[in-house]
BAKOL-737242 format. One record per residue (C-alpha): residue number from 1; residue in three letters; x, y, z. Coordinates in steps of 0.2 Angstrom, whole numbers, always signed. Each point is the difference from the previous one (the first is absolute). Layout:
# BAKOL-737242
+-----+--------+-------+-------+-------+
| num | residu |    c1 |    c2 |    c3 |
+-----+--------+-------+-------+-------+
| NUM |    ALA |     X |     Y |     Z |
...
+-----+--------+-------+-------+-------+
END
This chain:
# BAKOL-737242
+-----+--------+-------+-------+-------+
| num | residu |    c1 |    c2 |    c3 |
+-----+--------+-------+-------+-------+
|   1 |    UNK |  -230 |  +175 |  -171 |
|   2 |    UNK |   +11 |    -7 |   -13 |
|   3 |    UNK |    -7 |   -11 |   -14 |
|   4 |    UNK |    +7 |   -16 |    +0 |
|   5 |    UNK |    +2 |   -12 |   -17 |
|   6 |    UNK |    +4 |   -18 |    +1 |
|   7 |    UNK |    +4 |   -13 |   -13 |
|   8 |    UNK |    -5 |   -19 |    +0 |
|   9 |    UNK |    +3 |   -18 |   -10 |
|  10 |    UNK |    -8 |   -15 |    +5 |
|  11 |    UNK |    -8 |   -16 |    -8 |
|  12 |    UNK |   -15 |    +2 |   -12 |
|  13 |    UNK |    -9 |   -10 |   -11 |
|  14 |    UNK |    -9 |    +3 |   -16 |
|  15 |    UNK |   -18 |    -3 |    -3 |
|  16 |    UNK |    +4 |   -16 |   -10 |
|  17 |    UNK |   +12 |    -7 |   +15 |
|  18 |    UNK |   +19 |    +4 |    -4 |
|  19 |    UNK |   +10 |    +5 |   +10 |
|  20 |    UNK |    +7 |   +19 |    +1 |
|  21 |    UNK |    +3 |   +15 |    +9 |
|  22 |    UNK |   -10 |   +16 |    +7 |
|  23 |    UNK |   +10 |   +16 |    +4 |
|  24 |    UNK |    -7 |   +15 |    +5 |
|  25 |    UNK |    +2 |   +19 |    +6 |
|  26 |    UNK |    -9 |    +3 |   +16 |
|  27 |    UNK |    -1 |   +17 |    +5 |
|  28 |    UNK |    -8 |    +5 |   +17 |
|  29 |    UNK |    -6 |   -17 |    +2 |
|  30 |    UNK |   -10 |    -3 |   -18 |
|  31 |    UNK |    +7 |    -8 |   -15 |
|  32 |    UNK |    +2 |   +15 |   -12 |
|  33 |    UNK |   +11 |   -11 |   -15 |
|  34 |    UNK |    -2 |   -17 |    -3 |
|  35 |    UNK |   +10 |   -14 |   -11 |
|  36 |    UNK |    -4 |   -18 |    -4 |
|  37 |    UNK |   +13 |   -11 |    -7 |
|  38 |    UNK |    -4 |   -17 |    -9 |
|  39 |    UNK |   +12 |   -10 |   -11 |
|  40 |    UNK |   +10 |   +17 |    -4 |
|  41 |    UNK |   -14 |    +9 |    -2 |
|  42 |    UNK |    -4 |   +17 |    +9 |
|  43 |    UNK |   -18 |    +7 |    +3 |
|  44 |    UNK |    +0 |   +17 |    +8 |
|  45 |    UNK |   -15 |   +11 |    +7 |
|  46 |    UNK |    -1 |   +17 |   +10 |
|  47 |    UNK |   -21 |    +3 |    +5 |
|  48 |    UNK |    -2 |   +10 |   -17 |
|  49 |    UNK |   +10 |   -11 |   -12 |
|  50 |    UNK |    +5 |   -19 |    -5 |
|  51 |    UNK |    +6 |    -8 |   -12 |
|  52 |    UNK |    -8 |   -18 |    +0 |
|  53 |    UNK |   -18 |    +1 |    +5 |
|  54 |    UNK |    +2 |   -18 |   +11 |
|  55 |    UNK |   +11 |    +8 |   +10 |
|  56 |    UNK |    -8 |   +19 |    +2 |
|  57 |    UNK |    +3 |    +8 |   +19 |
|  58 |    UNK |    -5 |    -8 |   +14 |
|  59 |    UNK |   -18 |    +2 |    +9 |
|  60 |    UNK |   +10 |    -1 |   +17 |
|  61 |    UNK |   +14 |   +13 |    -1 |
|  62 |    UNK |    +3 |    +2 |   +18 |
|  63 |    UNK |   +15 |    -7 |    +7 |
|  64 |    UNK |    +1 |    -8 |   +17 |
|  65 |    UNK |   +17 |    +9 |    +5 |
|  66 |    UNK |    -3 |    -6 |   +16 |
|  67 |    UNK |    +1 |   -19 |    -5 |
|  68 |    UNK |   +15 |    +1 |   -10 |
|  69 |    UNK |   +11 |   -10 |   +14 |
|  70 |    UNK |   -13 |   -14 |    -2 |
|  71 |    UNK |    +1 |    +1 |   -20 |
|  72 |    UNK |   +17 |    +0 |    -2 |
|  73 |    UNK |    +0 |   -15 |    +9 |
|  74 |    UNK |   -15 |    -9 |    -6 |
|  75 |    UNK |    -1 |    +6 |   -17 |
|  76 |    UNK |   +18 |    +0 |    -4 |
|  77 |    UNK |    -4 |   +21 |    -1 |
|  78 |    UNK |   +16 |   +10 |    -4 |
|  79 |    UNK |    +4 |   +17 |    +0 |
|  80 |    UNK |    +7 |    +8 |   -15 |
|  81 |    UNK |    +9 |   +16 |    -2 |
|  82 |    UNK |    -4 |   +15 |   -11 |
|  83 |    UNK |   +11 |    -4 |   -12 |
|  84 |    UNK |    -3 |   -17 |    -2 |
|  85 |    UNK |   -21 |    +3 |    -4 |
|  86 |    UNK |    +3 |   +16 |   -11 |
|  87 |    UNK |   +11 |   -12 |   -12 |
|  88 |    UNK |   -13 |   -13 |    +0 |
|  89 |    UNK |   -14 |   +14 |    -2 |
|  90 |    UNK |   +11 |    +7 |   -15 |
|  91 |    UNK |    +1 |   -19 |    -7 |
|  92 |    UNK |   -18 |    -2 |    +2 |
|  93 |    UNK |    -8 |   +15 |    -8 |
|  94 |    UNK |   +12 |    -1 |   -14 |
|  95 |    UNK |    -6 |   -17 |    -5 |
|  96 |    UNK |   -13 |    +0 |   -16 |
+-----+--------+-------+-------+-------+
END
């Protein structure tokens, strides 16, 4: 079977309230790269490294593919391609 790797945006917000964005890398179903943008700031994590401790991996990785329909629709959920999440991943792990 071939292993399948998907890309995400939809809304966030950080732990104070702001509005931002999550985008992540899922692959096979669990969230394998993860980014959090506030106010043009990027916070990245993988499950071994992060770079803001607020914002480490998530304790729920798994990915409900079969609910995306109903995400897209109800949590403005929009699929990105590879392209598109490698720049911001390249953005976000270059930040200091």
């Amino acid at each position: 079977m071939q292993s399948i790797r998907k890309y995400y945006r939809t809304y966030n917000e950080s732990h104070e309230g702001i509005p931002g964005l999550f985008y992540c890398e899922v692959h096979d179903g669990m969230i394998t790269r993860m980014i959090n943008s506030f106010e043009h700031e990027l916070w990245w994590a993988t499950p071994s490294a992060h770079n803001n401790e607020q914002y480490d991996f998530t304790t729920r990785p798994e990915f409900p593919e079969a609910d995306t329909e109903n995400l897209k629709r109800d949590a403005a959920l929009t699929e990105l391609s590879l392209a598109e999440f490698e720049e911001l991943w390249r953005r976000a792990t270059r930040q200091p």
